[in-house]
Every structure is written in structure tokens, then in C-alpha cells.
MARMIVEX-605297 format. One record per residue: x, y, z of N, C-alpha, C in turn; residue number from 0; chain. Coordinates in nm, 4 decimals. Layout:
N
[[X, Y, Z], [X, Y, Z], [X, Y, Z], NUM, "A"]
...
//
This chain:
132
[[0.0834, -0.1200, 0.0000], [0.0000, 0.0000, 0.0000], [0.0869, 0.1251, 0.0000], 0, "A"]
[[0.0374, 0.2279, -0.0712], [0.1330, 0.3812, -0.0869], [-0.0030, 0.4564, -0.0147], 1, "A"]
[[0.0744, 0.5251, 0.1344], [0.0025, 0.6129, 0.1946], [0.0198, 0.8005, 0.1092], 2, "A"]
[[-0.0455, 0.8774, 0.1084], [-0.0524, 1.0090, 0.0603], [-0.0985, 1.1002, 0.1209], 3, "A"]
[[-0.0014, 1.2181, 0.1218], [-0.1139, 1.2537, 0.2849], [-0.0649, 1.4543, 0.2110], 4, "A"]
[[-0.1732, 1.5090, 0.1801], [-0.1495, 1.6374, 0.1412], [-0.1827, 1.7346, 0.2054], 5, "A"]
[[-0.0698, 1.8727, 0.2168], [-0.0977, 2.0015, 0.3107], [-0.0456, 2.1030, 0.2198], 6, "A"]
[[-0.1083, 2.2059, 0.2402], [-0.0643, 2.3155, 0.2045], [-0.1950, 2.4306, 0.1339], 7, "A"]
[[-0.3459, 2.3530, 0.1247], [-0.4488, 2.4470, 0.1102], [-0.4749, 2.5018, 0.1789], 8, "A"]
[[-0.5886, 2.6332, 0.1856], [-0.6028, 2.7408, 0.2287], [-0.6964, 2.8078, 0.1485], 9, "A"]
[[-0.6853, 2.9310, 0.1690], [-0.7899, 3.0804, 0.1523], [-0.6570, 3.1676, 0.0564], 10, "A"]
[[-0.6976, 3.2001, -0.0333], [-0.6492, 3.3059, -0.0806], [-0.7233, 3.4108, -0.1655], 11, "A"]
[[-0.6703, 3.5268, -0.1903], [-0.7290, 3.6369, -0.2743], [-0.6714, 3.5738, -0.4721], 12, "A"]
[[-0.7863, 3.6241, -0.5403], [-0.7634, 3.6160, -0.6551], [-0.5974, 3.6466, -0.6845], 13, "A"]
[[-0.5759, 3.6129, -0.8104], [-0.4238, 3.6619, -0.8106], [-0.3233, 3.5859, -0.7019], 14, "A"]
[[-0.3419, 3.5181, -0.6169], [-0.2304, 3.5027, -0.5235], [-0.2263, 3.3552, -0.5540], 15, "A"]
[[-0.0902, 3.2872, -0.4713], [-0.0593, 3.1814, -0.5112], [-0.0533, 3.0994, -0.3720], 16, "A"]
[[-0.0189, 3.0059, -0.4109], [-0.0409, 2.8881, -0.3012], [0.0571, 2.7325, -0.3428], 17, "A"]
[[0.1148, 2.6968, -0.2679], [0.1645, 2.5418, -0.2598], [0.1534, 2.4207, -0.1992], 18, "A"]
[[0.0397, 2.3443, -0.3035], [0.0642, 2.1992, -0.2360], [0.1609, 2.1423, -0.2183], 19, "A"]
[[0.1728, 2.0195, -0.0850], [0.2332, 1.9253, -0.1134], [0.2121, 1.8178, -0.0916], 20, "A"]
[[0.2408, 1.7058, -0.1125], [0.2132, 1.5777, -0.0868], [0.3177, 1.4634, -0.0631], 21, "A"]
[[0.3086, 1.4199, 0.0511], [0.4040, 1.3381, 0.0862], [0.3866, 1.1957, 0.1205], 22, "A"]
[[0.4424, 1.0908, 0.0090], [0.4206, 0.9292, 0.0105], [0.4939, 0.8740, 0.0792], 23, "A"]
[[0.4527, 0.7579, 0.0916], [0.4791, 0.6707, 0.2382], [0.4379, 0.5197, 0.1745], 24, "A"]
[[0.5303, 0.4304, 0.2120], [0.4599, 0.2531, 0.1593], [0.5658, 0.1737, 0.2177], 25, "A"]
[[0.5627, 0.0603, 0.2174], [0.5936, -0.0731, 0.3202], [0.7563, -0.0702, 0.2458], 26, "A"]
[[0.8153, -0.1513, 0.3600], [0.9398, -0.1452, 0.3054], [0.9716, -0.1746, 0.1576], 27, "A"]
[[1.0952, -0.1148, 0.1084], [1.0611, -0.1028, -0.0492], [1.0684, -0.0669, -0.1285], 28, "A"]
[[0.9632, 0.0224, -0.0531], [0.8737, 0.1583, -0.1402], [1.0018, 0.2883, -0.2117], 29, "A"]
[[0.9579, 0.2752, -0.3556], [1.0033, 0.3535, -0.3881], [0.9716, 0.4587, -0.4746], 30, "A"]
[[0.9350, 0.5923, -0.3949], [0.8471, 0.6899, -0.4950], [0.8911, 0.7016, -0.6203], 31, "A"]
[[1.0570, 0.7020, -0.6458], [1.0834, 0.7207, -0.8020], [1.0284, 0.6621, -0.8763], 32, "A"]
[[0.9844, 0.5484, -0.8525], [0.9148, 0.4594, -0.9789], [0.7610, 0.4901, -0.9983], 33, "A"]
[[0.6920, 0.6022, -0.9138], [0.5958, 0.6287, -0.9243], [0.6087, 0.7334, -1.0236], 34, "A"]
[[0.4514, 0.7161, -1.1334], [0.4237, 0.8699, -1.1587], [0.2806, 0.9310, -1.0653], 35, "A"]
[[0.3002, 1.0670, -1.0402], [0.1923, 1.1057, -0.9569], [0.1439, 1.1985, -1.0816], 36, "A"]
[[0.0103, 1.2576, -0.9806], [-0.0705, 1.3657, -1.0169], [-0.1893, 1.4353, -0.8944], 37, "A"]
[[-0.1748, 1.5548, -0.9770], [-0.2738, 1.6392, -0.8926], [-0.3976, 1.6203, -0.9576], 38, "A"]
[[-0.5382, 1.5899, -0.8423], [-0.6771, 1.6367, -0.9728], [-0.7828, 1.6900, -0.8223], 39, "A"]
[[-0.8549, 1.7683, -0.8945], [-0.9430, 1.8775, -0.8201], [-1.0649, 1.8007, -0.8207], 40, "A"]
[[-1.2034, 1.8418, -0.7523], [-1.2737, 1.8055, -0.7820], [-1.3783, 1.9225, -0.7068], 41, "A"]
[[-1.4998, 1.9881, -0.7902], [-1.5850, 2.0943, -0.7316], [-1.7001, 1.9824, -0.7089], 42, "A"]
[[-1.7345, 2.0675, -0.6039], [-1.9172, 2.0025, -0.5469], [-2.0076, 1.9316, -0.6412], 43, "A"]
[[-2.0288, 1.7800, -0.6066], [-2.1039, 1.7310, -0.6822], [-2.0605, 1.7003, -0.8439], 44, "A"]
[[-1.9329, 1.7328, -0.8354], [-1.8759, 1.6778, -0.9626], [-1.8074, 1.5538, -0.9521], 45, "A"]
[[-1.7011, 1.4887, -1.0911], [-1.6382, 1.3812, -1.1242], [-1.4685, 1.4744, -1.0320], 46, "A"]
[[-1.3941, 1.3865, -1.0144], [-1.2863, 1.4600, -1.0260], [-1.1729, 1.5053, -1.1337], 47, "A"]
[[-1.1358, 1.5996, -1.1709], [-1.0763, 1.6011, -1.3055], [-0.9458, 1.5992, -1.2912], 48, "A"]
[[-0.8177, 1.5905, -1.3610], [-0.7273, 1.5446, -1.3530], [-0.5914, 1.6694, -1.4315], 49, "A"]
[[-0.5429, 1.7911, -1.3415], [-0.5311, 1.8689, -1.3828], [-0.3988, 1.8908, -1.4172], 50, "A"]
[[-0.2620, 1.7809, -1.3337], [-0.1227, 1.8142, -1.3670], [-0.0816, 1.6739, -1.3394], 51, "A"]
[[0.0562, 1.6350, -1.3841], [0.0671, 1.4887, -1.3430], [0.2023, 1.5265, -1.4350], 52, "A"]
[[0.3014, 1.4114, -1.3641], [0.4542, 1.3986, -1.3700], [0.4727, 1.2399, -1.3329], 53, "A"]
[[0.5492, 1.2305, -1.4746], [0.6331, 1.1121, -1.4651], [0.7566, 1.0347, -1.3792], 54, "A"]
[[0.7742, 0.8850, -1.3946], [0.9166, 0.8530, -1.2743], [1.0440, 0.9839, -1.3596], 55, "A"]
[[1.0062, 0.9968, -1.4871], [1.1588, 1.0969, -1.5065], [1.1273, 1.2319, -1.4810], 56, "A"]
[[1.0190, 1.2698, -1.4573], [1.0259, 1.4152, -1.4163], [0.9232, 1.4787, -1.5613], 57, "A"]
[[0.8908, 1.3990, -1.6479], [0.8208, 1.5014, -1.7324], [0.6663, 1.5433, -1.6964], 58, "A"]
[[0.6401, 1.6298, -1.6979], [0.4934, 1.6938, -1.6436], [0.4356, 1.6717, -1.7868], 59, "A"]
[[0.2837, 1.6856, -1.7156], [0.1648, 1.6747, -1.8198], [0.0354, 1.7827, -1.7434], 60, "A"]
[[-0.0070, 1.9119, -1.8452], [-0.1150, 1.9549, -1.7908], [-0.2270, 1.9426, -1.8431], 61, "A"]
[[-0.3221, 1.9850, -1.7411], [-0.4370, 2.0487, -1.8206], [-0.4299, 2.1489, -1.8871], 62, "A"]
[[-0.5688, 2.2049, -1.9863], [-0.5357, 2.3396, -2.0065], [-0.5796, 2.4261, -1.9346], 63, "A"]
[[-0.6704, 2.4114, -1.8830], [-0.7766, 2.4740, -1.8016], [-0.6355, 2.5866, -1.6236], 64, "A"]
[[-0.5212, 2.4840, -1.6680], [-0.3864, 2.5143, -1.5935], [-0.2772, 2.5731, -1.6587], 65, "A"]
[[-0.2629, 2.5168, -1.7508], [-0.1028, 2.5498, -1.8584], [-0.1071, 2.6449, -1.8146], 66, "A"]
[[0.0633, 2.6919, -1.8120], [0.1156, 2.8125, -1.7636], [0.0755, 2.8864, -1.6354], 67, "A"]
[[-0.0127, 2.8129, -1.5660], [-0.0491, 2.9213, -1.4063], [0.0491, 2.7944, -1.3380], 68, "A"]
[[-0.0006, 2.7129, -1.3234], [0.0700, 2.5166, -1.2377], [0.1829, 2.5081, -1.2536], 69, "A"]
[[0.2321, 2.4406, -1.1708], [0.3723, 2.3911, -1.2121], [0.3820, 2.2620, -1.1147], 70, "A"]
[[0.3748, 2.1490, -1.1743], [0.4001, 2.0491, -1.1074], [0.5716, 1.9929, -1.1024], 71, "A"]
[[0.6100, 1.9744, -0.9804], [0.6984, 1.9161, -0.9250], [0.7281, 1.8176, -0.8326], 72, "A"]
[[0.8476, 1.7612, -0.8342], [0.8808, 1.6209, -0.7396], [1.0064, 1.6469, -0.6978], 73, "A"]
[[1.0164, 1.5053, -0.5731], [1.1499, 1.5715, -0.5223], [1.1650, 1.4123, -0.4368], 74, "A"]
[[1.2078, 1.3272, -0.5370], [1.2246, 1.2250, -0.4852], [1.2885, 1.1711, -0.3720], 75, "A"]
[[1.3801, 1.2320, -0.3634], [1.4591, 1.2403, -0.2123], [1.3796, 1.2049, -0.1199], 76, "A"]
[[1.2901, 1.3227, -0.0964], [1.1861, 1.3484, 0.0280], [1.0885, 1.3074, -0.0276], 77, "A"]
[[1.0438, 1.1783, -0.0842], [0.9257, 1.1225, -0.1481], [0.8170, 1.2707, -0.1362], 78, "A"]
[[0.8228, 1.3515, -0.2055], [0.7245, 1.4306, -0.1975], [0.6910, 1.5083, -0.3312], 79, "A"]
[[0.5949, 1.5682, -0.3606], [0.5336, 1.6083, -0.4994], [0.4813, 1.7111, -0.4656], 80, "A"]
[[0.5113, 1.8288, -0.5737], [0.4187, 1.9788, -0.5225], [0.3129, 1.9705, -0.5991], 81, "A"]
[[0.2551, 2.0840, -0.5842], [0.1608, 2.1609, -0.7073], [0.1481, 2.3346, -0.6651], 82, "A"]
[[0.2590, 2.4146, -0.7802], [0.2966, 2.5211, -0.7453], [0.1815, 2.6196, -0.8231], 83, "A"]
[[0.0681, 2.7085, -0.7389], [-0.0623, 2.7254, -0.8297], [-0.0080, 2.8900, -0.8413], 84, "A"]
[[-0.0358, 2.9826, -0.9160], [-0.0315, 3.0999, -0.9381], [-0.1245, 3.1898, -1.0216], 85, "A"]
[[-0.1110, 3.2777, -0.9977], [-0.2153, 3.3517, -1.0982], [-0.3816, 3.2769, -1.0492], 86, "A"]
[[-0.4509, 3.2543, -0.9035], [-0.5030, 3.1234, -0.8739], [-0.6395, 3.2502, -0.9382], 87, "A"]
[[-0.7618, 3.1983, -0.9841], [-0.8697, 3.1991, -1.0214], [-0.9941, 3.1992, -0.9072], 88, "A"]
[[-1.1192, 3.2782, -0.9073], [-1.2358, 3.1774, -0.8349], [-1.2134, 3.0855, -0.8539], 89, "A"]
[[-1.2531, 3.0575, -1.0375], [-1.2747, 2.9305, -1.0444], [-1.1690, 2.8083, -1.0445], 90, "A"]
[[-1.0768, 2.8276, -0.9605], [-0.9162, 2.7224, -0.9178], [-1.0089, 2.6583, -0.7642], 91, "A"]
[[-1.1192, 2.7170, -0.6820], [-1.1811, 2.6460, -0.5911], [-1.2243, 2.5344, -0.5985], 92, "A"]
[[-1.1837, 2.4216, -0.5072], [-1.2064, 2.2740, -0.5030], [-1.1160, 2.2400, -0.4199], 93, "A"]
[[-1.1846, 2.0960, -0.3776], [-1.1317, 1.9640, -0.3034], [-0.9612, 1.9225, -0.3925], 94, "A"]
[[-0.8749, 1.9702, -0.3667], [-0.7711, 1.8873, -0.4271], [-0.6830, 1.7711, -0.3659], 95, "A"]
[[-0.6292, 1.6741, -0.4461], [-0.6300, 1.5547, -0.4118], [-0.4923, 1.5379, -0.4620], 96, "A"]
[[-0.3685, 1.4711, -0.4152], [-0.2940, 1.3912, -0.5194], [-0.2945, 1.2806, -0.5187], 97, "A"]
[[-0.2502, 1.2178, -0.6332], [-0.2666, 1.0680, -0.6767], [-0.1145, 0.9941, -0.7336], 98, "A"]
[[-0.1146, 0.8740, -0.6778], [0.0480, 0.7620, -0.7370], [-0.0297, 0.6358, -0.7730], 99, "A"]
[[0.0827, 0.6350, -0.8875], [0.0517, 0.4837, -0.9359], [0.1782, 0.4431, -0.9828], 100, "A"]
[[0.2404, 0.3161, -0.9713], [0.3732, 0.2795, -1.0261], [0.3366, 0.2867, -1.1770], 101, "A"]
[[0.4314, 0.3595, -1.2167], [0.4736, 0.3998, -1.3559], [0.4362, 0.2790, -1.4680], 102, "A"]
[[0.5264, 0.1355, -1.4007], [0.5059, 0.0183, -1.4783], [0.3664, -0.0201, -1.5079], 103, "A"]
[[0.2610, 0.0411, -1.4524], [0.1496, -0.0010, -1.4758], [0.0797, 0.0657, -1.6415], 104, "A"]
[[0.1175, 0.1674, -1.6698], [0.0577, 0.2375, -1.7972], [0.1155, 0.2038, -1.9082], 105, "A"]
[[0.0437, 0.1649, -1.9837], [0.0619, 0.1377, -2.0845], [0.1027, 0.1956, -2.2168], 106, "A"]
[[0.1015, 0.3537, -2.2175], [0.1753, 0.4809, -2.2287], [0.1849, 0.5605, -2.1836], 107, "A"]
[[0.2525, 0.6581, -2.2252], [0.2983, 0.8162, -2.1950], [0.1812, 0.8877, -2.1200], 108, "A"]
[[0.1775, 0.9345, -1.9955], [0.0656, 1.0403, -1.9636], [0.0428, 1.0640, -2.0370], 109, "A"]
[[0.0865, 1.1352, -2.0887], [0.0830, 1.3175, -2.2264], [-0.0352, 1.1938, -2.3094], 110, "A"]
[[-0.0243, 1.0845, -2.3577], [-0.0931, 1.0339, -2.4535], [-0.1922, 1.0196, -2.3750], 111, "A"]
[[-0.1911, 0.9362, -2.2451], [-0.3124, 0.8814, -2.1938], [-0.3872, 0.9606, -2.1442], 112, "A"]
[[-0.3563, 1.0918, -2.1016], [-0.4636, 1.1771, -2.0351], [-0.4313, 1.1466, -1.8817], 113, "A"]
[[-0.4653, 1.2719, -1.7542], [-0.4613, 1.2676, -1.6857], [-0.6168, 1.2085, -1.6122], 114, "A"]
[[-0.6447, 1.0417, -1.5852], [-0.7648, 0.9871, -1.6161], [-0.7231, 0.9379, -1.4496], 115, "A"]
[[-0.8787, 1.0074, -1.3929], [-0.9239, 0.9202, -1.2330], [-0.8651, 0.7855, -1.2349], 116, "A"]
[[-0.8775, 0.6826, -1.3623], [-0.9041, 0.5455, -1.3278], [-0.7147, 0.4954, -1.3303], 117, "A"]
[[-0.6586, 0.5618, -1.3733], [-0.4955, 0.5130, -1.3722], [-0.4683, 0.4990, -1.2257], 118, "A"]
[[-0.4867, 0.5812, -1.1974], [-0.4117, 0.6174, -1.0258], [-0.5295, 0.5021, -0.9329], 119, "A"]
[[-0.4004, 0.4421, -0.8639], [-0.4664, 0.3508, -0.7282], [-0.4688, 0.3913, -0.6247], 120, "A"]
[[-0.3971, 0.5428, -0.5874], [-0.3287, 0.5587, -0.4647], [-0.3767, 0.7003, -0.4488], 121, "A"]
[[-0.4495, 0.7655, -0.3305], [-0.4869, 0.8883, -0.2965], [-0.4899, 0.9228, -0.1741], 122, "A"]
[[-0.4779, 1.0872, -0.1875], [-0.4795, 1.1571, -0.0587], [-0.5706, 1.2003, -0.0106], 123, "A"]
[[-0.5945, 1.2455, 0.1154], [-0.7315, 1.2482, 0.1365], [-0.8475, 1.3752, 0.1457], 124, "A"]
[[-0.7240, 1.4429, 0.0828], [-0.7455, 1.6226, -0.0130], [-0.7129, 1.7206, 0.1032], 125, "A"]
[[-0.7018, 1.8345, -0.0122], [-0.6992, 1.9931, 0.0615], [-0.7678, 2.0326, -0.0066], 126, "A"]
[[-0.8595, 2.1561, 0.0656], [-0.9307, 2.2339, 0.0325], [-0.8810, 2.4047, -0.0098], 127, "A"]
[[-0.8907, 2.4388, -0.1452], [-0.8436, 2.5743, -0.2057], [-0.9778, 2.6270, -0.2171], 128, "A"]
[[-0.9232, 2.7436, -0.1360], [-1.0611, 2.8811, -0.1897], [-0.9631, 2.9602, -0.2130], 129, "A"]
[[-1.0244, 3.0002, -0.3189], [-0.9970, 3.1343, -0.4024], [-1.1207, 3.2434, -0.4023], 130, "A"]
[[-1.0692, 3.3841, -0.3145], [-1.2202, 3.5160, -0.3797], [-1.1585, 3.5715, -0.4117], 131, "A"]
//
């Protein structure tokens, strides 16, 4: 099992920025490099959508609804994964979550497969972003 445990939401004013992070945990072993993670949001009564995500080598994949505000990062050392938000929106408000799945499991490239709920086995148990 890969534990996930994320901090760093909050309240902010339009325009301002904010940093998740998320930090994995699993039975002896465990090794985050071989994971790829991702960040995905989810608003009230919705699906959750799947907004940034990074590979075991470090290549990121966004949404667009993000490009250029996000910046997803890792830091294998300290098994831990950001999500660096800027320029944050109202509409950037939601439940955010990160997600791991060992890499070996996909069958391609993020970038091809889409950042999709059903890849990821492994979640956190969210932060909450407001943005006014």
C-alpha cells in the first residue's frame, strides 16, 4: 500500500498563489521514483478532473484549463510532490487531491493517456483551495 497525505491548502485572494504538497509513504521497499503522480481537483457534486501529473523521469503533463499558471513538481529524495498554483482563479476552488501509481502499470505516456481518475490507485485524502 502507498500512503498520501497532502498540506498546504487554504484561503487566498484572486491573483495570489499557493503550494501543495504531498508526501508518500509505503511498506518497506517503497520507492516513490518509480511512481508517476498527479494532482486532480474536484468541485461540489462533480467527477474529479485530472489537472497536472509527472512522470518517474520528471516530465509533467497539464491540463489546459492550468497550462502556464501550475507547475508540477517532485522531489524524490523526500518522497514528496508539489503543485505550485499561481495567478489562482475563483474558479481554481475545489477539493484537491494527489494521486500515485507505479509507472510500470501504464501502458503509455501520460501526455498520450490523459490525466484519467481510473490510472491512479493511490490517494490523498485532499486539501481544500478557496480562491475570492
Amino acid at each position: 500500500d502507498v500512503q498520501l497525505v497532502e498540506s498546504g491548502g487554504g484561503s487566498v485572494q484572486a491573483g495570489g498563489s499557493l503550494r501543495l504538497s504531498c508526501v508518500a509513504s509505503g511498506y518497506l521497499g517503497f520507492k516513490f521514483e518509480a511512481y508517476s503522480v498527479a494532482w486532480f481537483r474536484q468541485y461540489p457534486g462533480k467527477e474529479r478532473e485530472g489537472i497536472a501529473a509527472i512522470d518517474y523521469e520528471g516530465s509533467p503533463t497539464y491540463d489546459d484549463s492550468v497550462e502556464g499558471r501550475f507547475t508540477i513538481s517532485r522531489d524524490d529524495a523526500k518522497n514528496t510532490m508539489y503543485l505550485q498554483m499561481n495567478s489562482l482563479k475563483f474558479e481554481d476552488t475545489a477539493m484537491y487531491y494527489c494521486a500515485a501509481e507505479s509507472s510500470a502499470r501504464f501502458p503509455a505516456p501520460l501526455e498520450v493517456l490523459g490525466i484519467m481518475e481510473d490510472l491512479f490507485s493511490w490517494w490523498g485524502q485532499g486539501t481544500q483551495v478557496t480562491v475570492s
